[in-house]
N, C-alpha and C positions, 0 to 999 in steps of 0.2 A: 950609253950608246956604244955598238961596237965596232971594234977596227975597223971592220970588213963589212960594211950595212947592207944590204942586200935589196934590192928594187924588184918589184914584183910590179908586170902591168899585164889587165885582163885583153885577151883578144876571143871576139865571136867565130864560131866554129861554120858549119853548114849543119848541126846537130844541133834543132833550136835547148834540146835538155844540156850541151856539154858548152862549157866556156875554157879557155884554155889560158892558163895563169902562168906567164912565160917571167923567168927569170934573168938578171942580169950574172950568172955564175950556171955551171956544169953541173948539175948534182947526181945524175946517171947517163955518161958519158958512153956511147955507143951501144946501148941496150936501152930493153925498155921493160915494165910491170904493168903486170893490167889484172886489178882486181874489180869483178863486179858485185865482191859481198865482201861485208867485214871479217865471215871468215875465212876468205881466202887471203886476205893481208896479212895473216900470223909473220911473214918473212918481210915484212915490211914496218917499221915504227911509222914512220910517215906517214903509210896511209889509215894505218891502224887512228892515227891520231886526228886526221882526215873524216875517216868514218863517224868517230863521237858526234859530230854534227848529225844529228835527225833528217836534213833532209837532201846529204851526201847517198845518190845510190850506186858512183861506180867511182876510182879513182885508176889516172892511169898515167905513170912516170915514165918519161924518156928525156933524152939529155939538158936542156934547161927549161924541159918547160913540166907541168902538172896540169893534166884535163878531168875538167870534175862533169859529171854527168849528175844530173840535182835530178830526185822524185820528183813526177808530172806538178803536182801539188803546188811545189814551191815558187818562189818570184825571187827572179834573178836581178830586181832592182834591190829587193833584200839581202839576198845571199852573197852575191859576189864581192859586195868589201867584206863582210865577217871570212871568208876564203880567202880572200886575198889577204887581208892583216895576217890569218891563223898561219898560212903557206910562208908568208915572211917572217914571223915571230919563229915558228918550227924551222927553220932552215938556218935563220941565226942562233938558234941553240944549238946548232951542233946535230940535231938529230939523224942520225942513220937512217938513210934512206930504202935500203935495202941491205936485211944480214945477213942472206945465204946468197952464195952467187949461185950463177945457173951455170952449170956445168952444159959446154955446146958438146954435142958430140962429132965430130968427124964422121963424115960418111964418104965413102967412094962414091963418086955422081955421075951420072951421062953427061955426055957434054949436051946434050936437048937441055936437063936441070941447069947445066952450070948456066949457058945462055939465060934461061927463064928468070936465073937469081938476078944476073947480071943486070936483066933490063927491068926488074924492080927494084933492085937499087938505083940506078943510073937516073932510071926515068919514071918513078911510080913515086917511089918512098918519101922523097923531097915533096912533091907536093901533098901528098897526104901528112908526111909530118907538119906542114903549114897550118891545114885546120886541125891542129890539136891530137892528132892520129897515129895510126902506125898499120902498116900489113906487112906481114912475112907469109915466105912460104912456109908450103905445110907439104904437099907430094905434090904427082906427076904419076896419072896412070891413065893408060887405056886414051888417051888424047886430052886428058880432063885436069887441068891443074886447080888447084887446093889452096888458098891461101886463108890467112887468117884475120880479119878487120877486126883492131882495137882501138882503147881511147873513144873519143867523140864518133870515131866512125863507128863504134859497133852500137848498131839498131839507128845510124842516122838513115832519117827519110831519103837523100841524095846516092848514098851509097851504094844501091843498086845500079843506078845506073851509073854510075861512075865505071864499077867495077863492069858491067856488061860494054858500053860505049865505049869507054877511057881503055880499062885494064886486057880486056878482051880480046877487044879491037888490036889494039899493039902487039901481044903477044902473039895474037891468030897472024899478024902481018907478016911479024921478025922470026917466028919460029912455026913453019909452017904443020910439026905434029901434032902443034897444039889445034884442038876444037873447040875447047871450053873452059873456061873460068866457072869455080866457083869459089862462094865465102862460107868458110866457117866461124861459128859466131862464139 
């Protein structure tokens, strides 16, 4: 057994394919991965090792938790303890979670974007990290902001409307250049 045991418990998303395997430790602390194939994981052991399961089709890391999106196919009465054991075995090995960092780049911003970040952070991101998730921004043009649904959100049935009602809705309120949201997937 070791030092440091590690608790893993599963939570349901609003994505009936994604479940979200939330840890009791940090393992990517203010950032997040989102790979929808195994070979976008090459900068990943974790999820590379994620993937080896047959009926893993998307993995997606952010600060303690891991969101597995399973093939239509499979049965999450199945699957979720064999994930959940493998997500707690791999994280007690030590495995690296992510080997390359991502370099952010600084950009000069309008203060309309810095506003836009502010209230997806503030007031969007928290709840979407809840079901297993994650959105950032992506641009700001022409009145139309860009953001990016990962994790459980990307391809969940609710997420439309979230983003139209929820996300829209706020930003069209708080920031009046905005006209429109959309997701990129």
């Amino acid at each position: 057994m070791t030092q440091n045991s590690i608790s893993v418990f599963v939570e349901g998303t609003p994505n009936p394919e994604s479940l979200k395997f939330v840890l009791n430790k940090m393992i990517l602390p203010n950032d997040s991965a989102d790979f929808r194939t195994k070979e976008e994981a090459t900068d990943s052991p974790l999820a590379l090792a994620l993937f080896e399961n047959p009926d893993v089709e998307g993995v997606f890391i952010m600060n303690n938790f891991v969101s597995i999106t399973k093939k239509p196919q499979a049965d999450w009465r199945e699957l979720a303890p064999v994930i959940k054991d493998s997500v707690k075995k791999l994280i007690e090995s030590g495995i690296q979670i992510v080997s390359k960092s991502k370099e952010m780049s600084e950009e000069h911003e309008s203060e309309v974007v810095f506003k836009i970040k502010q209230l997806l952070d503030d007031h969007v991101k928290p709840a979407v990290e809840m079901d297993g998730g994650a959105i950032s921004f992506k641009s700001f043009k022409d009145g139309i902001v860009t953001v990016v649904m990962k994790g459980s959100c990307s391809g969940c049935p609710s997420s439309t409307f979230t983003l139209k009602a929820g996300i829209e809705s706020l930003l069209k309120r708080m920031v009046p250049e905005v006209q429109a949201v959309e997701a990129e997937i």
